[in-house]
Structures are given as structure tokens and as C-alpha cells.
N, C-alpha and C positions, 0 to 999 in steps of 0.2 A: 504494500500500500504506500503512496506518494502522495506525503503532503506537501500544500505547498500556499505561501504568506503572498499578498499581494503588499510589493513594496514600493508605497507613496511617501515622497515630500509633504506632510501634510501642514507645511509651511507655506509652499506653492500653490500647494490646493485652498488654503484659507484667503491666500492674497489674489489669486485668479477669481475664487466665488467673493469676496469682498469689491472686488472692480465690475465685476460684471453686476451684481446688485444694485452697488450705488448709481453706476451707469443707468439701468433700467429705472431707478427711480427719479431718477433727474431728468428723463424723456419723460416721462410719464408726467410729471410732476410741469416739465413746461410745456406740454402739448395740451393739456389741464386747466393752466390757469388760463394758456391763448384763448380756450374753448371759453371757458367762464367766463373772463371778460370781452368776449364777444356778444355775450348775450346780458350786458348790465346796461343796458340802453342810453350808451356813452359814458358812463360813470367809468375814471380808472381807478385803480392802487398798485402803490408803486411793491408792497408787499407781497399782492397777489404777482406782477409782474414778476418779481425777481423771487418767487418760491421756488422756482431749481435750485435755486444757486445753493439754499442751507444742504441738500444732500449731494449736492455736488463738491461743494467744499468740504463739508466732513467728511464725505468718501478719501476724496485727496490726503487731507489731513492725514486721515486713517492708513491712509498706503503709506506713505509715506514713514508712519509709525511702525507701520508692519516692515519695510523694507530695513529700518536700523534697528530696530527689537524684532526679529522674527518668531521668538516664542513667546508671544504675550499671552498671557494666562486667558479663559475665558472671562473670566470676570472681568478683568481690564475691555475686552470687546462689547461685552453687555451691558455696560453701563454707558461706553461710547456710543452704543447704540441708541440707546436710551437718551442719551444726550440729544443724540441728531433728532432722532425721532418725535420728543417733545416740543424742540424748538421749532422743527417743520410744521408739526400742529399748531403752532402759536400764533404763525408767521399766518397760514392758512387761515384761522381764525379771525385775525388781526384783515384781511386783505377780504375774506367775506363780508366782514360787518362794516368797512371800508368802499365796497361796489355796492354795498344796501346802501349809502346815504350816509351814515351815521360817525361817528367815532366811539372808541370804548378804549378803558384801560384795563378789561380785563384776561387782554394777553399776557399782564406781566408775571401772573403767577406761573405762565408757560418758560418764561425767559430764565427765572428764578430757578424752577426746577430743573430746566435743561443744563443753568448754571452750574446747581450743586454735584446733578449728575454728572457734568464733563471734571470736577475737582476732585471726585470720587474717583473718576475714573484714571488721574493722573498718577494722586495718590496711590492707586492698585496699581500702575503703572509701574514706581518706585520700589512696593515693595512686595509685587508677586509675579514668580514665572512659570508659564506654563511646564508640564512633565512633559513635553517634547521638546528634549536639548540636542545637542547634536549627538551626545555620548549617549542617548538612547536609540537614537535612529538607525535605520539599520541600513541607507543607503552608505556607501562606501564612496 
């Protein structure tokens, strides 16, 4: 009988599925708001406009992270996540009530959170590494 391991970088495979995500959200995200405020009967915002841009720059961010700390722990990613994901909503929020007519401040509990999360996330950053080091990997 032969067994046998499938042997992945799963540092490549986090950073290719990490690009490819953020990618697809940041189309999505401004093919979305074009659509939305195509249909606010002239009303703009300029938050609604530029909602690609938070998951497009955290994505970046994020590579970027991932490319000089390749083993970052899941919790360091999860709370990154977290980060971006809050503040997209914020922004989103913020850029709705924005093409209604109106103004509001109550995005900022969106910004605040996304805050604490991205300091969280720095802090895990600092002090945890994932169990995929290179002295476990079994590529050669």
C-alpha cells in the first residue's frame, strides 16, 4: 500500500486566495456602487463612489503583510479581516444615507470598530505566529 501527502506552500496558497478575494471584492464593490448611484436621481456621494477603494487597499495592505511575515497566524488574518470588512460596511452605510438626501453620524461607530479591530490585529501581529514555519514545511 502507497501512501502518499499532497505537498503545498500553504503560504502561496493563502496569498494567491487572499489577492484573488480582495480582487473580486473591489469589482464587485465598484460595479455596485456605479449601479447604485445610477439610480439616486442625480444625488452623488463621494463615499458611495470610492467604496472599492477600503477593500482594495486593505487587500494590498494585507499582501503586502503577507509577503514580509509569511506565517501570520490566523488570528492576525481574522481580525484584518474584520477590520476591512467593518469599515466597508461603514463606508457603504455612510454613502446610502448620503444618495437618500440626508446626513448621519452614525457611521462612526463603524470606523471605531474597524479601528480597534485593525490594532488588534497589529498587536497579534507582534506577538503570534502561525504553526506553519518553514522548519515544518515539508517542501525542500
Amino acid at each position: 500500500m502507497t501512501l502518499s501527502i499532497s505537498v503545498t506552500n500553504p503560504s502561496k496558497k493563502r496569498f494567491k486566495k487572499t489577492a484573488f478575494v480582495y480582487s473580486l471584492l473591489s469589482i464587485f464593490f465598484f460595479a455596485f456602487s456605479r449601479i447604485y448611484e445610477s439610480f439616486s436621481f442625480g444625488e452623488t456621494s463621494t463615499y458611495m463612489h470610492y467604496l472599492y477603494a477600503v477593500p482594495l487597499v486593505g487587500g494590498i495592505l494585507l499582501l503586502i503583510l503577507l509577503k514580509i511575515i509569511p506565517n501570520l497566524s490566523r488570528l492576525s488574518l481574522n481580525l484584518w479581516n474584520s477590520a476591512v470588512a467593518t469599515l466597508t460596511a461603514g463606508v457603504l452605510f455612510r454613502g446610502i444615507v448620503n444618495l437618500s438626501g440626508r446626513s448621519t453620524t452614525l457611521d462612526q461607530p463603524y470606523i471605531y470598530t474597524s479601528i480597534a479591530f485593525l490594532v488588534l490585529a497589529v498587536v497579534s501581529i507582534l506577538f503570534t505566529r502561525s504553526v506553519w514555519t518553514e522548519e515544518n514545511n515539508l517542501i525542500d
